[in-house]
PADREN-981070 format. One record per atom (N, C-alpha, C): residue in three letters; x, y, z. Coordinates in steps of 0.001 Angstrom, whole numbers, padded with zeros to 6 digits, always signed. Layout:
ALAXYZ ...
This chain:
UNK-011340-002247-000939 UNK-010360-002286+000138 UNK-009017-001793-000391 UNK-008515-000767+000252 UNK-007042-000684+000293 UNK-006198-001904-000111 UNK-005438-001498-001324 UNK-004273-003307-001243 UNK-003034-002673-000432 UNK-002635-003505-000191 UNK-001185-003316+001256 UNK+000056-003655+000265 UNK+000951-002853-000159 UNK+002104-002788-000283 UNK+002834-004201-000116 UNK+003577-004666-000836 UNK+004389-006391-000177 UNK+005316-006057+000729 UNK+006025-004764+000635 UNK+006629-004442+002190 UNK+006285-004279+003623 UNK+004767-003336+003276 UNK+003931-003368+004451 UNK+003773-004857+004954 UNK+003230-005882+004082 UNK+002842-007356+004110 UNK+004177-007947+004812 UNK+005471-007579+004527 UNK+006647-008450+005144 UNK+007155-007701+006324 UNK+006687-005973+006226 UNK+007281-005893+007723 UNK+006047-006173+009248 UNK+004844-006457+008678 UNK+003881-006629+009517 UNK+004352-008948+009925 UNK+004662-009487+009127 UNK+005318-010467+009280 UNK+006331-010716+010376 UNK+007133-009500+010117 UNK+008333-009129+010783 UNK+008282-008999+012072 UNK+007531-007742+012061 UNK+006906-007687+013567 UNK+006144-008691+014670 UNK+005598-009351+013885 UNK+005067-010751+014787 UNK+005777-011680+015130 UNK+007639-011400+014379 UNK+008336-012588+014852 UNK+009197-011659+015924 UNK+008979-010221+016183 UNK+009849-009500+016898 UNK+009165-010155+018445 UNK+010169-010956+019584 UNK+009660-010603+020846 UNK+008889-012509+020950 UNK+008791-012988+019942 UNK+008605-014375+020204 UNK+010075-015149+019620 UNK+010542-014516+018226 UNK+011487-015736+017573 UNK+013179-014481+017790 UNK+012851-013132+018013 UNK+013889-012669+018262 UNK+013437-011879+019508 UNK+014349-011750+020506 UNK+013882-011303+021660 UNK+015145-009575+021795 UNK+014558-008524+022670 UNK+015226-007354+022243 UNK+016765-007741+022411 UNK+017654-006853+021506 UNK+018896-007006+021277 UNK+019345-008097+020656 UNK+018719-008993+020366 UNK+019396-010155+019512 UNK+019665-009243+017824 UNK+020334-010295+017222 UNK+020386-009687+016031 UNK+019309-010382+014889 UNK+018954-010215+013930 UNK+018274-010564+012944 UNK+019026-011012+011952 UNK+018892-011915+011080 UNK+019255-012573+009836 UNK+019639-011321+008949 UNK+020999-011307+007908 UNK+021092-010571+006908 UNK+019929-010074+005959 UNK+020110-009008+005515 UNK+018831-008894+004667 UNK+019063-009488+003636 UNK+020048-010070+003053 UNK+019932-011106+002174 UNK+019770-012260+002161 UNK+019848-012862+003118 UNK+018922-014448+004290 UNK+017551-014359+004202 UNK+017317-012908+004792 UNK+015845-012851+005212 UNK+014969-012386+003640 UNK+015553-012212+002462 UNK+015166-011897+001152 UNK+014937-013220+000612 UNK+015756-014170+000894 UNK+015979-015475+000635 UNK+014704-015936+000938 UNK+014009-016324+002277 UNK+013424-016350+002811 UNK+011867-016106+002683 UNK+011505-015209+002064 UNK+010224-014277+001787 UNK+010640-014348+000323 UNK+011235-014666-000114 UNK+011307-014470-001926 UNK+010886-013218-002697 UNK+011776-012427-001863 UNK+011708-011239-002745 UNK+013000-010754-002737 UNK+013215-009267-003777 UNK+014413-008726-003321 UNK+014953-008219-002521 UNK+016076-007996-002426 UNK+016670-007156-001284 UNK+016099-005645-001053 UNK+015900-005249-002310 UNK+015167-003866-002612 UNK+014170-003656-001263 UNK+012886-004951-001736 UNK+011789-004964-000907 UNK+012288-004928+000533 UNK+013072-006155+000684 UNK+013313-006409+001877 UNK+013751-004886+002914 UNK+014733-004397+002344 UNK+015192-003311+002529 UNK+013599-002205+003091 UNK+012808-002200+002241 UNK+012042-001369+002527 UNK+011486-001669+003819 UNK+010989-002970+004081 UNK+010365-003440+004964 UNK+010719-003434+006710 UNK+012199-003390+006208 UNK+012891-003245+007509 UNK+012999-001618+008063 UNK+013276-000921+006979 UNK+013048+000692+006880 UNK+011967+001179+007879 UNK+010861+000456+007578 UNK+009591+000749+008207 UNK+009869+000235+010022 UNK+010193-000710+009797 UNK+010161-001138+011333 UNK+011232-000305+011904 UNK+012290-000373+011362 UNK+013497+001351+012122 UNK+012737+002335+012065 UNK+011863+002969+011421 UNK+011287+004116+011839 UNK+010057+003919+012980 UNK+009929+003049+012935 UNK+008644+002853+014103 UNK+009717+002465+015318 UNK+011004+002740+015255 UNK+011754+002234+016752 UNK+011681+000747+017274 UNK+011396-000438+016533 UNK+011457-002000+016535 UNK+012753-002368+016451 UNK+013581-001584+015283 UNK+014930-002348+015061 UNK+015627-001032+014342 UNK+016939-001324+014961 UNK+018046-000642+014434 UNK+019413-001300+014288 UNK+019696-000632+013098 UNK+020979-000820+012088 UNK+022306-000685+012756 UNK+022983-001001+012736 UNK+024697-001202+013693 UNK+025588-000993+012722 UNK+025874-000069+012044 UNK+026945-000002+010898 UNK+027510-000967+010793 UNK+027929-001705+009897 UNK+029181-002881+009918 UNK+028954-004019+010903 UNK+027888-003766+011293 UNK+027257-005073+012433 UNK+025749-005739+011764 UNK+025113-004638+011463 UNK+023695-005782+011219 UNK+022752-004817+011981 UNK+021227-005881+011814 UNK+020425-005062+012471 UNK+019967-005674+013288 UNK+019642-005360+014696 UNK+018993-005790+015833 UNK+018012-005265+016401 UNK+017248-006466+017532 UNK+015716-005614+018219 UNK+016368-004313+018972 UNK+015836-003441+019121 UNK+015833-002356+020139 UNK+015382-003003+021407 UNK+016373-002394+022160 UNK+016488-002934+023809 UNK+015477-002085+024651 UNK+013905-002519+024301 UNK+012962-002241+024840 UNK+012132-003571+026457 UNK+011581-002947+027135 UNK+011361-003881+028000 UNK+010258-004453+027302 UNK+008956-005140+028590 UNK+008206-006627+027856 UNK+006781-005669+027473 UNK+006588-004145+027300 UNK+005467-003398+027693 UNK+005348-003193+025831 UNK+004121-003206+025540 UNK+003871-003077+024129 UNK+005033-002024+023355 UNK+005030-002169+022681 UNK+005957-000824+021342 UNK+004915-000293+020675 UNK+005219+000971+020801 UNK+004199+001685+019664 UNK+004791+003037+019028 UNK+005133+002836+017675 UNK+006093+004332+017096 UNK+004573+005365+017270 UNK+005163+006573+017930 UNK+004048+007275+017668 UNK+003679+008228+016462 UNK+004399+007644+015789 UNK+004590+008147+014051 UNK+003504+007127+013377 UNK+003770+006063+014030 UNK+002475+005046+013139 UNK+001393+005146+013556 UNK+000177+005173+012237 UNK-001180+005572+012517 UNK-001571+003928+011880 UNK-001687+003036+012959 UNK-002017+001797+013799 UNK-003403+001893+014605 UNK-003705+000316+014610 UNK-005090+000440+015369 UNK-003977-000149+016430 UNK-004906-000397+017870 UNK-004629-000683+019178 UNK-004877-001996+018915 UNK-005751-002845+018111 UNK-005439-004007+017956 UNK-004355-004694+017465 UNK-003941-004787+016419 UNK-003372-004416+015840 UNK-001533-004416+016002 UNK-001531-003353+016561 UNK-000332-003188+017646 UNK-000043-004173+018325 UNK-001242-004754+019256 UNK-001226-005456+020391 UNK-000598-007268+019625 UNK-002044-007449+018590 UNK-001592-008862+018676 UNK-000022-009246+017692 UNK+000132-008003+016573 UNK+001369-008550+016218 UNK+002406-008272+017079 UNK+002663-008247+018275 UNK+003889-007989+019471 UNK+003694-009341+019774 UNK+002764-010693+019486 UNK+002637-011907+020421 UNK+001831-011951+021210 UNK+000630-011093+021800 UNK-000450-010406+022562 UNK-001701-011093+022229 UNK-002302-011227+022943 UNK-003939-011548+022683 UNK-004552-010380+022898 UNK-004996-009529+021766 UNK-006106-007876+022178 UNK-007519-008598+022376 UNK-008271-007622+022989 UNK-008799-007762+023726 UNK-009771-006103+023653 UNK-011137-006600+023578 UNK-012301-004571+023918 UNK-013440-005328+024427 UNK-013873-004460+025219 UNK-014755-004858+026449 UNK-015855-003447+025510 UNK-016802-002733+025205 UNK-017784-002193+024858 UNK-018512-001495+026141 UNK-018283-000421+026827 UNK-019567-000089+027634 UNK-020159+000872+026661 UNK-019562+001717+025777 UNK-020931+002247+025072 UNK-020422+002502+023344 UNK-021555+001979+022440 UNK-021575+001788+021149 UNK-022633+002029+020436 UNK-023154+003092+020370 UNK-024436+003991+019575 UNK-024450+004692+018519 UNK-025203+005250+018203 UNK-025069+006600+017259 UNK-026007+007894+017823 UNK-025280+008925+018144 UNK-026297+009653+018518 UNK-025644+011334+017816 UNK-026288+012492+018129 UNK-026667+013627+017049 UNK-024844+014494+017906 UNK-024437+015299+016939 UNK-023163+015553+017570 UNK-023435+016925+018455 UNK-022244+016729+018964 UNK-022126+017905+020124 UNK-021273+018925+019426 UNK-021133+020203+020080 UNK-021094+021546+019435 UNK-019211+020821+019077 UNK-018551+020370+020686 UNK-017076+020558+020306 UNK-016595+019236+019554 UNK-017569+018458+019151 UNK-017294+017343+017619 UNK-017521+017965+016661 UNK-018781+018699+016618 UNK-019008+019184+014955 UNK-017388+019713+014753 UNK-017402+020727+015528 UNK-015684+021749+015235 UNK-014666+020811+015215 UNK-014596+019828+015495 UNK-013416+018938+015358 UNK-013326+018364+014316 UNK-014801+017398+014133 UNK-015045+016626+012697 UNK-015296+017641+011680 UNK-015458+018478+011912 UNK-015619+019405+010543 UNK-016760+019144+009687 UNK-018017+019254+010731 UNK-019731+018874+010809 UNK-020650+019915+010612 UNK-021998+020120+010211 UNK-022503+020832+010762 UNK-022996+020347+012336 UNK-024061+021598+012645 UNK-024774+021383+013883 UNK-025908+019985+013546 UNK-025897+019492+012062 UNK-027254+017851+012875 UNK-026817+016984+012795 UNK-024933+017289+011683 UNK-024783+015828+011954 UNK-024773+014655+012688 UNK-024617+013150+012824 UNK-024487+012605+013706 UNK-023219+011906+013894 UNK-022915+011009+014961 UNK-021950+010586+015156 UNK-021567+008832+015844 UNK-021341+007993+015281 UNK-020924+006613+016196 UNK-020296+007118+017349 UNK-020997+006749+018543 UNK-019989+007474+020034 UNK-019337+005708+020521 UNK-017793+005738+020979 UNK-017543+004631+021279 UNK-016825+004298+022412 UNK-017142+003927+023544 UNK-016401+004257+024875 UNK-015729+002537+025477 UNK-014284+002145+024885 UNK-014162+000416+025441 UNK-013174+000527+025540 UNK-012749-000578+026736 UNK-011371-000982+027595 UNK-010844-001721+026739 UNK-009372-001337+026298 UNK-008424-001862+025458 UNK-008044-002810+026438 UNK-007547-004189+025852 UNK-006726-005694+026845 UNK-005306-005475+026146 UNK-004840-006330+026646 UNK-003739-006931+026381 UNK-003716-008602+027270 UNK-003896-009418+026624 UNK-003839-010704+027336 UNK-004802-010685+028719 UNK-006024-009963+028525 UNK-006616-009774+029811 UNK-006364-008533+030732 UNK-005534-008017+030466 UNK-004926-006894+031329 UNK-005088-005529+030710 UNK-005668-004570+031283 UNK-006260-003443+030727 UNK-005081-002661+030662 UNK-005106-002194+029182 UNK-003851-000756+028595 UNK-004203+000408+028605 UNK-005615+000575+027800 UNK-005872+001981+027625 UNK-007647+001863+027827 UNK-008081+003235+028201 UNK-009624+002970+027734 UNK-009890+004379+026842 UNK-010704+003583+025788 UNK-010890+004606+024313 UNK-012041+005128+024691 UNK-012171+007112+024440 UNK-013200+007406+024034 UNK-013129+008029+022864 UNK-014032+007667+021558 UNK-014027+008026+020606 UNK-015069+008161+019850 UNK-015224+009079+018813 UNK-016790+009401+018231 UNK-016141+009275+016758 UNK-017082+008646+016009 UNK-016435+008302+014135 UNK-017591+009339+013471 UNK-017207+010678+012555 UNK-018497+010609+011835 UNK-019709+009737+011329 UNK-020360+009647+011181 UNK-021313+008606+011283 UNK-021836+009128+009291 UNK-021402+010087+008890 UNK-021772+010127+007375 UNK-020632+009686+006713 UNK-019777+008851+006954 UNK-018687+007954+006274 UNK-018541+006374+006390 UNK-019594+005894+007501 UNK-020358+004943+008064 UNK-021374+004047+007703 UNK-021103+003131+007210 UNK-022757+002127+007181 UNK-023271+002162+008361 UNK-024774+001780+008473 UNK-025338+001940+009796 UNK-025019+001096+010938 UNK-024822-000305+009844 UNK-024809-001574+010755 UNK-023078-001796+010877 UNK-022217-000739+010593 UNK-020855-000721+010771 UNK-020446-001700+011816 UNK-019475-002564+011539 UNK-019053-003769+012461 UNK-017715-002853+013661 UNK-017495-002523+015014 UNK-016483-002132+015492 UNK-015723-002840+016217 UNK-016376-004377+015871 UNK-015325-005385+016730 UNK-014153-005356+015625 UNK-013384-006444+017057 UNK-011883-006020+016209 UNK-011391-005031+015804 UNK-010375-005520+014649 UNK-009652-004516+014263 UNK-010272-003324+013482 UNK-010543-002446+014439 UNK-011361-000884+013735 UNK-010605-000603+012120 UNK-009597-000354+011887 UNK-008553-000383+010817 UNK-009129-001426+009679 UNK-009344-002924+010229 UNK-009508-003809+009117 UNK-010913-003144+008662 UNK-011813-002874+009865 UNK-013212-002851+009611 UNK-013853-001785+008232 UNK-012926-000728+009075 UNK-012491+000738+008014 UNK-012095+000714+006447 UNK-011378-000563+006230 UNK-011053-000961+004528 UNK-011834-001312+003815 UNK-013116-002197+004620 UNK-013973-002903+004254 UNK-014554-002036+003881 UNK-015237-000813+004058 UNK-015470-000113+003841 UNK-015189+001330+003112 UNK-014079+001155+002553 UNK-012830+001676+002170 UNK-013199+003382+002515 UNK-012869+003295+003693 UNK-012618+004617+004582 UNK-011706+004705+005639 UNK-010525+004517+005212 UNK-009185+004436+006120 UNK-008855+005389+006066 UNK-008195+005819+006943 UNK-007696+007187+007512 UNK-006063+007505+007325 UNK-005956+008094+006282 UNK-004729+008735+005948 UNK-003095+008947+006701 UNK-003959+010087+008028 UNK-002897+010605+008680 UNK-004176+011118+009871 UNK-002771+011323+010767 UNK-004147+011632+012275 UNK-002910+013041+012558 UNK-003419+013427+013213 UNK-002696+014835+013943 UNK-003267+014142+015698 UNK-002175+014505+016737 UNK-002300+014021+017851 UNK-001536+014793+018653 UNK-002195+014780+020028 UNK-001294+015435+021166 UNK-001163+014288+022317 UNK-000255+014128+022870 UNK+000343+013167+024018 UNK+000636+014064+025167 UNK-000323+013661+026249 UNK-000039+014181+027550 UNK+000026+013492+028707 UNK+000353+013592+029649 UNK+000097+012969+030995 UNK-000816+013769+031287 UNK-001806+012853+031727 UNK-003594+013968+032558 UNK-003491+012843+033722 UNK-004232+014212+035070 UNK-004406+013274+036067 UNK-006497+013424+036085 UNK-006765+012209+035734 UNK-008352+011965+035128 UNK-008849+010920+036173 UNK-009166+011072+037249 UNK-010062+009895+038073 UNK-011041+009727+037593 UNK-011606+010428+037191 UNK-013315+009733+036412 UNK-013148+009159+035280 UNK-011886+008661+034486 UNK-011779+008219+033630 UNK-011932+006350+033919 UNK-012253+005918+033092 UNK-012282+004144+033437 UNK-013179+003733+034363 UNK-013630+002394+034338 UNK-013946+002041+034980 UNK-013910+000813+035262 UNK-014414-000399+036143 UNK-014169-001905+036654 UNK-012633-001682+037407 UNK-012097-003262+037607 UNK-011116-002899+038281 UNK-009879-002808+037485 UNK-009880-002523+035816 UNK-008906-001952+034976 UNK-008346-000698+035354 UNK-009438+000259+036332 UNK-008998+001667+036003 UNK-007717+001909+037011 UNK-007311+003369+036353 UNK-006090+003811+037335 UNK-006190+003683+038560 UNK-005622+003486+039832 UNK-006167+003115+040947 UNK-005183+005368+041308 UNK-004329+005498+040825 UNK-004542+007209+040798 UNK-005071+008177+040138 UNK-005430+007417+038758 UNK-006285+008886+037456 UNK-005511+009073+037177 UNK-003960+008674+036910 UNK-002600+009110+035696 UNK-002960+008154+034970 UNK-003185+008853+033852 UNK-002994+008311+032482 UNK-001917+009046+031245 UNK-001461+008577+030253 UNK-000973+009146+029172 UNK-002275+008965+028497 UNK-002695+010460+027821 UNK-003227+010714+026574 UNK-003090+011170+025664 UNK-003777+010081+024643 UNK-002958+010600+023185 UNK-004912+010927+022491 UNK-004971+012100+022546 UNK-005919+013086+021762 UNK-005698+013026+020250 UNK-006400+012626+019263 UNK-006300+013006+018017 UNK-007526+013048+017242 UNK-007260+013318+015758 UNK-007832+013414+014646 UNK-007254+013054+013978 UNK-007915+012054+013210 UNK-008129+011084+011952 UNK-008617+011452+011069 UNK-007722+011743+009764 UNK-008624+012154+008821 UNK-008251+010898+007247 UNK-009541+011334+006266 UNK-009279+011069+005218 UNK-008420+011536+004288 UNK-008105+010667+003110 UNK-007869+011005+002143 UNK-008109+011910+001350 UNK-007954+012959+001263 UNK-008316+014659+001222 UNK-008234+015279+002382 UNK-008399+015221+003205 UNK-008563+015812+004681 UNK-009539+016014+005188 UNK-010735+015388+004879 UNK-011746+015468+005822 UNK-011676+014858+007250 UNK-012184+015234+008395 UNK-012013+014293+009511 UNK-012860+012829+009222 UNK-012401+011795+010141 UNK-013111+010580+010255 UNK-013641+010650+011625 UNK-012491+010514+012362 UNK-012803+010430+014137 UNK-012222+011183+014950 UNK-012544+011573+016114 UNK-011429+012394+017294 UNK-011767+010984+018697 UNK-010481+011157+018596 UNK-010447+009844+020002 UNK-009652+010617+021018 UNK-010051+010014+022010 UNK-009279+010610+023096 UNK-008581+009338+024456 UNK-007784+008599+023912 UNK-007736+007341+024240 UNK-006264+007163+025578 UNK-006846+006920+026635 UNK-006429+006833+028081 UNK-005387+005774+027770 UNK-003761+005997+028138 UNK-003185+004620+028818 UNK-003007+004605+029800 UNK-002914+003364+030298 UNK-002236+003149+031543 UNK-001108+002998+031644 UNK-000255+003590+032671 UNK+001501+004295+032696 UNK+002682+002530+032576 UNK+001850+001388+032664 UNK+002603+000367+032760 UNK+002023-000880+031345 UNK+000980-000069+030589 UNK+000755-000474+029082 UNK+001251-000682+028098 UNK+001931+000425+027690 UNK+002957+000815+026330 UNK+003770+001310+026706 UNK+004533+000966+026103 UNK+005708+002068+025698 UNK+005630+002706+024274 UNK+005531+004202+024060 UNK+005521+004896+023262 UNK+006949+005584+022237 UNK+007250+005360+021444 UNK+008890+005608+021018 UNK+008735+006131+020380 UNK+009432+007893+020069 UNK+009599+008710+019139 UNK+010741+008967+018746 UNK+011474+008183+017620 UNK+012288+008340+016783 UNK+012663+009137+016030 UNK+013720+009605+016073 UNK+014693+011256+015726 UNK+015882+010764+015054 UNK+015661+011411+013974 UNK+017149+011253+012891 UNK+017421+012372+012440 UNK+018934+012310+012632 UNK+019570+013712+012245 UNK+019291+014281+010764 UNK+020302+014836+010508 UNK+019759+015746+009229 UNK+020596+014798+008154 
């Protein structure tokens, strides 16, 4: 398994107190309080908070401190961070939540091989489930995992990410496109769009070297997330 950084470890901490123990715009404890606190240095601390300003959680006030970003009550998600949907969900204070209508393995199709970077027999885990949030449907995932980076009996409950370490085949960096599509045949039960607008975020997941892992093609719903892309000058 991947070991996690002690910054990663304190800003994933961090984040679970964002939105229950600090609510947006409040301010946060000095980073030398909050070093105090976690018993480490300021160094670390510093880093940890770094991470959450670049994912758009919290920002710095010159000569003031740092505070939540004045986001409404709809998930946060930097679209710079390559995060599972679980993940995301429960450290915001969330109960996640996947419903499964389809979880197989079957032989790939011409426009996976070209994506995963396959031949024509490889095969593929195909995975089609309604993302929750406290019961309430966000997104619905369709996604296919190479299946030759895979144990057979691969576990996909939960956190796909944790599942992925266990196996130590975590995925590096993803390349992604974000669109608004209008998709009525997308979803289904009474989660789905009641118009077929969704935001989609299309990607590829790859390994450590760059091989592909997965191409997902994963539906939100327009009142799910909020998506934040963070821009810093030069």
């Amino acid at each position: 398994m991947r070991p996690t950084a002690l910054p990663e470890v304190i800003a994933a901490s961090l984040r679970e107190r964002i939105g229950v123990e600090w609510s947006t715009g409040d301010q946060l404890p000095s980073e030398a309080e909050l070093a105090a606190e976690y018993a480490v240095s300021r160094h670390t601390m510093r880093a940890s908070l770094q991470q959450l300003q670049r994912a758009g959680l919290l920002e710095t006030r010159h000569g003031s401190g740092t505070y939540v970003t004045r986001y409404n009550s709809s998930i946060r998600a930097g679209l710079q961070e390559l995060r599972s949907l679980h993940d995301s969900i429960a450290q915001q204070g969330h109960r996640p939540g996947a419903a499964y209508r389809r979880r197989h393995r079957r032989p790939v199709t011409a426009d996976e091989a070209r994506r995963l970077e396959r031949g024509p027999d490889a095969e593929v885990f195909e995975i089609e489930r309604e993302i929750t949030s406290d019961d309430r449907t966000v997104a619905f995932d369709y996604s296919v995992v190479a299946a030759d980076v895979l144990p057979d009996d691969f576990d996909f409950s939960g956190s796909i990410f944790e599942q992925y370490a266990r196996v130590n085949a975590m995925p590096e960096r993803a390349v992604a496109r974000v669109r608004a599509v209008l998709e009525p045949a997308v979803g289904w039960g009474d989660g789905r769009s009641a118009t077929g607008l969704y935001l989609l975020l299309d990607q590829v997941q790859y390994l450590p070297g760059g091989r592909p892992l997965s191409w997902s093609k994963i539906y939100f719903l327009d009142d799910g997330f909020d998506f934040l892309i963070v821009r810093h000058g030069n």
